[in-house]
C-alpha positions as CSV (number, residue, x, y, z in Angstrom):
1,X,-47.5,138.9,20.5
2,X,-44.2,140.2,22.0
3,X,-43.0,137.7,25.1
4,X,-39.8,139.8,25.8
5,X,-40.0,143.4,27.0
6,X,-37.3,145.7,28.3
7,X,-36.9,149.4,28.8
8,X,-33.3,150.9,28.1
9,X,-32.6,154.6,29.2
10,X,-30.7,155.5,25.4
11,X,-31.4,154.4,22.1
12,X,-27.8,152.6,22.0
13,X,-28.5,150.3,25.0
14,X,-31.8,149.6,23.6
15,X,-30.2,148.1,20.5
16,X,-27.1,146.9,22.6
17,X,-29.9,144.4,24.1
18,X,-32.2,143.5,21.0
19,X,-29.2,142.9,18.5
20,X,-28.0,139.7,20.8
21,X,-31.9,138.8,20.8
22,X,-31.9,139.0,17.0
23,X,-28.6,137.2,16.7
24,X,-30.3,134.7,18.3
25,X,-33.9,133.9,16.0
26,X,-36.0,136.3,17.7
27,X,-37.9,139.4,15.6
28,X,-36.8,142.4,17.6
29,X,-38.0,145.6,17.2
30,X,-36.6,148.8,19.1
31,X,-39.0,151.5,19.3
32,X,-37.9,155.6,20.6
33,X,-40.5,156.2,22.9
34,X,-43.2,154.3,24.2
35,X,-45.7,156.2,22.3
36,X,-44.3,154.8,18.9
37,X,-44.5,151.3,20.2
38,X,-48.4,151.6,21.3
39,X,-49.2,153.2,17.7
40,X,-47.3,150.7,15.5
41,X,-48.6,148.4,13.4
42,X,-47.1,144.9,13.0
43,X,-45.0,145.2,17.0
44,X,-47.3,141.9,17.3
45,X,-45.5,140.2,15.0
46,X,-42.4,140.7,16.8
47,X,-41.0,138.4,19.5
48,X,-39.6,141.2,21.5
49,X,-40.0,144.9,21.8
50,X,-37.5,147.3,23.5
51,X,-38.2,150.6,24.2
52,X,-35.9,153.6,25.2
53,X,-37.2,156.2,27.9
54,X,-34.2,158.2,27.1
55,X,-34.5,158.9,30.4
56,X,-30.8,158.5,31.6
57,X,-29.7,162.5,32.2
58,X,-32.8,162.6,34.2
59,X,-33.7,163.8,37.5
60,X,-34.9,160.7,39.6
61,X,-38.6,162.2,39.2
62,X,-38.8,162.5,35.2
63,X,-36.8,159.5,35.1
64,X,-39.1,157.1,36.9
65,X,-42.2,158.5,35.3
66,X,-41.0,157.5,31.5
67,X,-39.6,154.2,33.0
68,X,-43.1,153.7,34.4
69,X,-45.3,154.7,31.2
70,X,-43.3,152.7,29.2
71,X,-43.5,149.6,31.1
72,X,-47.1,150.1,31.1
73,X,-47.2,150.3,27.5
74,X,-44.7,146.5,27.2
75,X,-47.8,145.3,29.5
76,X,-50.9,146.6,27.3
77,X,-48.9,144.8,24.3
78,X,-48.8,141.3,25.8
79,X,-45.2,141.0,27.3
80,X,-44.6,138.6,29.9
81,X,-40.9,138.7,30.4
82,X,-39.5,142.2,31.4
83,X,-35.4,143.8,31.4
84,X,-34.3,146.8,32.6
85,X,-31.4,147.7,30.5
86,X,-28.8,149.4,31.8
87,X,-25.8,151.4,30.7
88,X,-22.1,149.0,30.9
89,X,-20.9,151.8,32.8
90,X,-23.9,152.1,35.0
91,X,-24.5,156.0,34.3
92,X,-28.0,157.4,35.1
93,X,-30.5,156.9,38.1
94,X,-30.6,152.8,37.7
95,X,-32.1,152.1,41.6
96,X,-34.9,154.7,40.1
97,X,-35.6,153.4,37.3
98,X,-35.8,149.7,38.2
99,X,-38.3,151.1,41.0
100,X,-40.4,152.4,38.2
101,X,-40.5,149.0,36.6
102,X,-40.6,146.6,39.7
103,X,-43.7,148.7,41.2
104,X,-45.2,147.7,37.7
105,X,-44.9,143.7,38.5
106,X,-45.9,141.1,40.7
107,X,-45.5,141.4,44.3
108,X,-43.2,138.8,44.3
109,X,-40.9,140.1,41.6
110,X,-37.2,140.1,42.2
111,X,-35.0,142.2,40.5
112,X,-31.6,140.5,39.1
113,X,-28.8,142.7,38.6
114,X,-25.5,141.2,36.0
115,X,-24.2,144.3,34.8
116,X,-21.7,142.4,33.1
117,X,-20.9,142.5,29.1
118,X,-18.2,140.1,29.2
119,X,-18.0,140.0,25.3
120,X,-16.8,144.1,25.7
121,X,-14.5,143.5,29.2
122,X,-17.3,145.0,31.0
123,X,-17.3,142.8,34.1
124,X,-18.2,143.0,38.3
125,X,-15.9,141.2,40.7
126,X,-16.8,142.2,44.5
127,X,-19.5,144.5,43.5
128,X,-16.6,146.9,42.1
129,X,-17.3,147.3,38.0
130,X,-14.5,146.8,36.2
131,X,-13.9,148.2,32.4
132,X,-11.3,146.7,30.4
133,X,-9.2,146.4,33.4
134,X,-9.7,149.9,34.4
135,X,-12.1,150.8,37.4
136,X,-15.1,152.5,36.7
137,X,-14.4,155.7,37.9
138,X,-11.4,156.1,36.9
139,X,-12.2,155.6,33.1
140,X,-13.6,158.7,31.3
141,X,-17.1,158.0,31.7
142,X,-16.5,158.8,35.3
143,X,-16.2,162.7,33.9
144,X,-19.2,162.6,31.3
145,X,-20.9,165.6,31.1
146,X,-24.7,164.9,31.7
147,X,-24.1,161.8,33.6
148,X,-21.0,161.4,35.8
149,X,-20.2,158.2,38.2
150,X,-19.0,158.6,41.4
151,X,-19.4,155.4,42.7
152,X,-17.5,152.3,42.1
153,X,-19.3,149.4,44.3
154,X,-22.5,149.3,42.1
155,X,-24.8,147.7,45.6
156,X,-23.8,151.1,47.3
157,X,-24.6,152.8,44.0
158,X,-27.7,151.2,43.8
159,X,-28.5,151.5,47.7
160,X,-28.5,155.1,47.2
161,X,-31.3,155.3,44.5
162,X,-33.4,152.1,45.3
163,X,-36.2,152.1,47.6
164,X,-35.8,148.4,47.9
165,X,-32.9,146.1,50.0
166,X,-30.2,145.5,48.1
167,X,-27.5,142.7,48.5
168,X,-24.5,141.2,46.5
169,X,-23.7,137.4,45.5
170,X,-20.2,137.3,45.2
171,X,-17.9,135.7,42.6
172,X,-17.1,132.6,44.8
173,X,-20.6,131.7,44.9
174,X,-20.6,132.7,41.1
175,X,-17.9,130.3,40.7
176,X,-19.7,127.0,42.6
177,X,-22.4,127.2,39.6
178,X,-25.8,127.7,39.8
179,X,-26.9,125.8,42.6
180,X,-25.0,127.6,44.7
181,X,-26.2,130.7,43.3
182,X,-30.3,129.9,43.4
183,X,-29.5,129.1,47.4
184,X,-27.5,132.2,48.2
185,X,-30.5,133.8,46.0
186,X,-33.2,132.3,48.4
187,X,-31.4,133.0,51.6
188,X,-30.9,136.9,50.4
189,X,-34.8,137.1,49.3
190,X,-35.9,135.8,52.6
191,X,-33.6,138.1,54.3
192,X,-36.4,141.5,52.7
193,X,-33.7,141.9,49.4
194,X,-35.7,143.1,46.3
195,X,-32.6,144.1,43.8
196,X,-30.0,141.2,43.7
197,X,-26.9,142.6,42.4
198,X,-24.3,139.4,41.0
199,X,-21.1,139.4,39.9
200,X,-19.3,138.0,36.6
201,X,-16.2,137.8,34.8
202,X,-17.5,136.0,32.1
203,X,-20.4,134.9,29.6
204,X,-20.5,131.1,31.3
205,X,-21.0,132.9,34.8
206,X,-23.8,134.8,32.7
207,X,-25.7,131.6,31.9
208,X,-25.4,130.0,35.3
209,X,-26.5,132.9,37.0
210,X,-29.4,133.3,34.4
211,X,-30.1,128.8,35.2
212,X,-30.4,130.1,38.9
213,X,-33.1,133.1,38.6
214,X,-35.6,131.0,36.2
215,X,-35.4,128.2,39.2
216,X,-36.6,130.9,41.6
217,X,-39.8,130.2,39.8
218,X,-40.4,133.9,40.6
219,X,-40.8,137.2,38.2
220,X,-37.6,138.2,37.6
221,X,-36.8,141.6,36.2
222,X,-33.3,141.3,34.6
223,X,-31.0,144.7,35.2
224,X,-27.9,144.2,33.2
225,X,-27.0,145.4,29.6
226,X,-27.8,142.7,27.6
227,X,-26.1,139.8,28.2
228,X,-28.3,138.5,31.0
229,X,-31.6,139.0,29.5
230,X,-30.8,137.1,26.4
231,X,-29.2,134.1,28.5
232,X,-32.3,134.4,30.4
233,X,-34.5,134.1,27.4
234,X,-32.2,131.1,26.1
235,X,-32.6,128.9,29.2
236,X,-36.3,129.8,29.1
237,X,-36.1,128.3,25.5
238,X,-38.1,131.7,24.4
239,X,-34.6,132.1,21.7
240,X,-32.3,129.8,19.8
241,X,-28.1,130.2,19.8
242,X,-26.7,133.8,19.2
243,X,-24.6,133.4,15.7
244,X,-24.0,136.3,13.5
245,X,-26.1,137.3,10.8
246,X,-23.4,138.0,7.7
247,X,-24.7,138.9,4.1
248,X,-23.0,136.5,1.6
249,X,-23.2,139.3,-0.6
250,X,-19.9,141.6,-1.9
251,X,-19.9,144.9,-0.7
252,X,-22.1,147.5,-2.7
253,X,-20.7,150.1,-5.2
254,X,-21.6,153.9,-6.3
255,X,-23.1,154.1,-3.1
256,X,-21.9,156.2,0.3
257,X,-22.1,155.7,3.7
258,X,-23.1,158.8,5.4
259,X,-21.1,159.0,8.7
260,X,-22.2,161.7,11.8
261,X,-20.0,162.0,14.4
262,X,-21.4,163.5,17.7
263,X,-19.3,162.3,20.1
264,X,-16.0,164.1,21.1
265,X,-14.2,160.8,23.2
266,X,-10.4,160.7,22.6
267,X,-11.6,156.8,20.8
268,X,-13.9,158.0,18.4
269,X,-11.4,161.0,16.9
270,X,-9.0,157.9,16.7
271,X,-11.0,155.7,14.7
272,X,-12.4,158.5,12.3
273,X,-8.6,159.1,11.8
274,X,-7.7,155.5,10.9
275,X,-10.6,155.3,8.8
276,X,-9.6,158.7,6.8
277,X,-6.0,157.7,6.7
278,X,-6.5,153.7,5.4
279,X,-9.9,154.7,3.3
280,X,-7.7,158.5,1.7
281,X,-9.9,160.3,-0.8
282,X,-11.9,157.4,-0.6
283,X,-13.6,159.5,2.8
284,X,-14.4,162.8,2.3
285,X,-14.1,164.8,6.1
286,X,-16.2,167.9,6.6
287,X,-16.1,169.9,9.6
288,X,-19.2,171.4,10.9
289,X,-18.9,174.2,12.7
290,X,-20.5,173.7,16.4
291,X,-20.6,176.8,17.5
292,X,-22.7,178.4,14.6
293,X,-25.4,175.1,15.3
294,X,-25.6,176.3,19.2
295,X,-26.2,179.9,17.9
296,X,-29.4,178.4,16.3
297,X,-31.2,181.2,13.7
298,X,-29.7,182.3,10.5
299,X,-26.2,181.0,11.6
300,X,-27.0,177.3,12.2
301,X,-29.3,177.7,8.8
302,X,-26.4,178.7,6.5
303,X,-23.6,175.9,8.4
304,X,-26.0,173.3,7.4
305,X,-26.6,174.6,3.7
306,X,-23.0,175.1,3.7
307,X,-22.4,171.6,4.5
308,X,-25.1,170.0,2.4
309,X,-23.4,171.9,-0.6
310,X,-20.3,170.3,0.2
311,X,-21.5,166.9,0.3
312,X,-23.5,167.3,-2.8
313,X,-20.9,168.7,-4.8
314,X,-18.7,165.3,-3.9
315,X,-21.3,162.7,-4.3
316,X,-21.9,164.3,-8.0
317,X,-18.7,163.3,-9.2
318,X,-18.2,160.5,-11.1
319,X,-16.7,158.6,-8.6
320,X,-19.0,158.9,-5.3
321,X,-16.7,158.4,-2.0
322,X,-16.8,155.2,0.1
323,X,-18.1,157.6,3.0
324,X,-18.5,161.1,4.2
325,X,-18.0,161.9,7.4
326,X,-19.7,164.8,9.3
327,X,-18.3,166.4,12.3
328,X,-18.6,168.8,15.2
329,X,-16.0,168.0,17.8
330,X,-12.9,166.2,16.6
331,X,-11.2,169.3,14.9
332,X,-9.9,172.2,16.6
333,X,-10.3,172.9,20.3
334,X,-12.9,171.0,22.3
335,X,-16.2,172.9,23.7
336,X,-17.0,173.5,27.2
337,X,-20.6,173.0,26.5
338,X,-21.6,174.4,29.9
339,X,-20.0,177.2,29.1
340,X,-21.4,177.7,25.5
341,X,-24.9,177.4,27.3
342,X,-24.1,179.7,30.5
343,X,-23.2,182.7,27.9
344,X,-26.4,182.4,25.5
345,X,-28.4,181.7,28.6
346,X,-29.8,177.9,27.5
347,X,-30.7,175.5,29.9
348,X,-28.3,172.6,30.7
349,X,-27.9,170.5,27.6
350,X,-29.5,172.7,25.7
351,X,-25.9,173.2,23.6
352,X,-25.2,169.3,22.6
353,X,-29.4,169.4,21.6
354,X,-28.9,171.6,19.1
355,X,-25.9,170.5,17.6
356,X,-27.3,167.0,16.9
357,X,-30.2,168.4,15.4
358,X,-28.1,170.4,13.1
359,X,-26.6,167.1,12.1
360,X,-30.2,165.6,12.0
361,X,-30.7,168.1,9.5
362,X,-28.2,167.7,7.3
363,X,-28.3,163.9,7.1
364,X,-32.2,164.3,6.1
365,X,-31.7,166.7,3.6
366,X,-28.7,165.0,2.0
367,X,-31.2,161.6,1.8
368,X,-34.1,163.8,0.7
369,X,-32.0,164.8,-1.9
370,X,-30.0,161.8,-3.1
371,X,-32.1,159.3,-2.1
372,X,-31.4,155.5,-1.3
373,X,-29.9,155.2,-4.9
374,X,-26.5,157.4,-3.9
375,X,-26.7,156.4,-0.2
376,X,-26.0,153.0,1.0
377,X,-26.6,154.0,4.7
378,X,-26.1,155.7,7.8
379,X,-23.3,155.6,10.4
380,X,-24.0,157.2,13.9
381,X,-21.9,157.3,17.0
382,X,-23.0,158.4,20.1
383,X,-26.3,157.6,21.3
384,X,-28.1,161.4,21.5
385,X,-26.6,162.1,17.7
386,X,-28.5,158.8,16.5
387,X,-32.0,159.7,18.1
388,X,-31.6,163.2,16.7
389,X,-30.7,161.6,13.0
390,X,-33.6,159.6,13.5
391,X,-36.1,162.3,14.7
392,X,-34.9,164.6,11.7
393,X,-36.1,161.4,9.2
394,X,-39.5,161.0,11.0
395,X,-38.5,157.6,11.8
396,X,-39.4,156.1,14.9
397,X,-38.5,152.1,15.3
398,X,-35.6,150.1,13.6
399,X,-35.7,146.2,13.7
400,X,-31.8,145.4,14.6
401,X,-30.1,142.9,13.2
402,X,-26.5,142.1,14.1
403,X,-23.8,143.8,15.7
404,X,-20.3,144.6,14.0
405,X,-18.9,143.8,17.4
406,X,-20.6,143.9,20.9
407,X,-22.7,147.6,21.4
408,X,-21.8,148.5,18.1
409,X,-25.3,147.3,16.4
410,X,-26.8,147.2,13.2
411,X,-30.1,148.1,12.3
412,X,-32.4,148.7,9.8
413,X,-34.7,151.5,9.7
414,X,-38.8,151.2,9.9
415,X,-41.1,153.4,7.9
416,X,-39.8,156.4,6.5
417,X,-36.5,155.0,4.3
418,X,-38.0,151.9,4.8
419,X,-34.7,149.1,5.1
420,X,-31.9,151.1,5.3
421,X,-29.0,149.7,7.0
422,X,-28.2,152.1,10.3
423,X,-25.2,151.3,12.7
424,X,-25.3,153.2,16.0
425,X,-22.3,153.1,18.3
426,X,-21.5,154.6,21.6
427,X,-18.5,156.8,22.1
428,X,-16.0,155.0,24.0
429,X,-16.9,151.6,22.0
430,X,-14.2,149.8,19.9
431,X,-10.6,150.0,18.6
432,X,-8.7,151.8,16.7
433,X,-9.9,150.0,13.2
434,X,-13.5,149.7,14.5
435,X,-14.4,153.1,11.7
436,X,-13.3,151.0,9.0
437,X,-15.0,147.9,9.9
438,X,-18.1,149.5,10.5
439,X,-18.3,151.3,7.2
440,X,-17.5,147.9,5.6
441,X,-20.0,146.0,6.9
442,X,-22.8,148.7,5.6
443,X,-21.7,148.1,2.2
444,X,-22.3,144.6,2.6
445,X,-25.5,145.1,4.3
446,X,-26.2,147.2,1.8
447,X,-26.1,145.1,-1.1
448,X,-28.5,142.3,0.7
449,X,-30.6,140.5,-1.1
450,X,-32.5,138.5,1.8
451,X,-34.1,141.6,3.9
């Protein structure tokens, strides 16, 4: 029976969370919806489920009626322990969504918010969230699309969504160690707080905030994404020590890594250049046209054939490429989206739908196809482009397994393509190399031998 439950609002946070529970002993299974995770068989078996709501584009309403169903559905399966995992960047309608959950629990439940990832320079100093020394919103998540931040202290943030009293611990209680922290905890919860938000430069301030909340001797639902909840579950002795979980073996051959590329950040067109340039005609690059996907019909129909051809004709050849990488928005000029959807009359997101399903589509053909014999695995970035890859394979759940480096996760899938190695990354994650390191580690998940 599950003891660890958490409820992320994207796929990629979802595994963000469960691959620093599997890195540390604990079966972790992440499931797409919380219908999946009520019909599977074997989640029982697993020490912790996480479910995504993808609920993080949202209105408040929507949002906090998947957030609810699917902490409903952690309870039915036995958990005892419950996360709300949030985005590093703190996009979507968090305040909502841990209302959803925290009406769920006991009355006395506090929620903890740490929405800290030191290991990524994702850290909170004064309430003010801080990304690789850049403020948040003045870092290019501040502009996304579907989700924009406006708001830099993450209490106000928070103030304006919650129903509940929120308060800050600052970094010099932080600092003083968890003592200090558990009192200023009790003073704030006596005070009528219900959302705690604490700040946290680095993974030791993590730990001793996570020593504080189990003292509370309270429910506590952790807020944060990832960090907290597995230091939480460590000092509750529920896991064992994060370490990474490395295949011995070498790196498979006459296999490719099938790479789709939905986001369109300035660091993901860098990386997939790196990669080309170091891997040469070792990485075949197709451009899919993006507008033809949006058009739907005949047009998105013959794109995808058009780019299934392609792929097939290259992974006949003697020797089959390293990777292929499929691509919608790093070539040519960049799509206004809204725009795309205001001339064909679609609702809003309606556009970026339809051209991850296109890649969907071609991903599941090409493995329908080839099989597992020619393809060693999959290679997804950006979180909407993943689910839709998924969806188009009718799969469902992956049990993660590692991470290449922090929120860039490796999984494996769970029914349909049984075991094969997945990595999903978000759009703004990594350096310049990260492509290349990522399609390496595949191979060599690839070739395990201990699954």
């Amino acid at each position: 029976m599950p003891v660890i439950g958490a409820v992320a609002d994207d796929l990629t946070g979802a595994t963000t969370t469960g691959v620093l529970l599997a890195r540390s002993q604990a079966k972790t299974a992440v499931f797409f919806n919380e219908e999946a995770a009520v019909k599977a068989e074997g989640s029982s078996r697993m020490d912790a489920i996480l479910i995504s709501s993808n609920s993080r584009p949202l209105p408040p309403e929507e949002a906090y009626s998947k957030v609810r169903e699917a902490t409903i559905a952690l309870k039915q399966m036995g958990v005892r322990f419950f996360s709300k995992r949030i985005d590093t960047t703190c996009r979507g309608g968090i305040g909502f969504e841990i209302d959803a959950m925290m009406d769920q629990l006991s009355d006395d439940a506090i929620a903890v918010v740490v929405p800290a990832m030191p290991q990524s320079r994702r850290i909170l100093v004064g309430g003010y969230s801080v990304i690789d020394g850049v403020a948040l919103i003045r870092t290019p998540v501040a502009q996304d699309v579907r989700t924009p931040v406006r708001e830099n202290h993450i209490p106000r943030l928070l103030a304006g969504q919650t129903k509940r009293k929120v308060s800050l611990i600052t970094l010099d209680t932080v600092l003083d160690g968890h003592e200090a922290i558990e009192a200023e905890m009790r003073k704030v919860i006596a005070d009528g707080t219900g959302v705690i938000v604490v700040d946290a430069i680095t993974i030791e301030d993590v730990e001793e905030i996570a020593i504080a909340s189990v003292a509370l001797n309270r429910d506590v639902l952790a807020v944060d994404p990832g960090p907290f909840t597995a230091k939480l579950a460590y000092v509750r002795k529920q896991i064992g020590i994060e370490q990474p979980n490395v295949p011995d073996e070498a790196p498979v051959e006459g296999k490719t890594v099938l790479i789709c590329a939905g986001s369109a950040t300035p660091v993901t067109k860098k990386q997939m250049e790196v990669l080309c340039d170091e891997e040469g005609d070792k990485v075949i690059h197709i451009e899919v046209d993006p507008v033809k996907l949006i058009d739907g019909g005949e047009s998105a129909y013959l794109e995808t054939k058009r780019v299934i051809g392609l792929a097939e004709k290259h992974m006949a050849k003697e020797s089959v490429p390293k990777a292929i990488l499929f691509e919608t928005a790093l070539h040519g000029t960049l799509l206004d989206l809204g725009k795309e959807e205001r001339k064909r009359g679609y609702e809003n997101g309606e556009a970026a739908n339809r051209i991850n399903g296109g890649l969907g589509i071609i991903i599941a053909e090409l493995l329908q196809t080839q099989g597992t014999e020619k393809i060693a695995a999959l290679y997804c970035t950006g979180g909407d482009t993943m689910v839709y890859v998924c969806r188009a394979l009718g799969v469902e759940c992956l049990q993660v397994v590692d991470y290449v480096i922090p929120q860039t996760d490796l999984s494996r899938l769970v029914g349909a393509y049984d075991g094969l190695p997945v990595v999903g990354k978000g759009g703004l994650t990594g350096n310049d190399h990260t492509a290349v390191d990522i399609v390496n580690r595949l191979l060599k998940e690839a070739a395990r031998t201990d699954y």
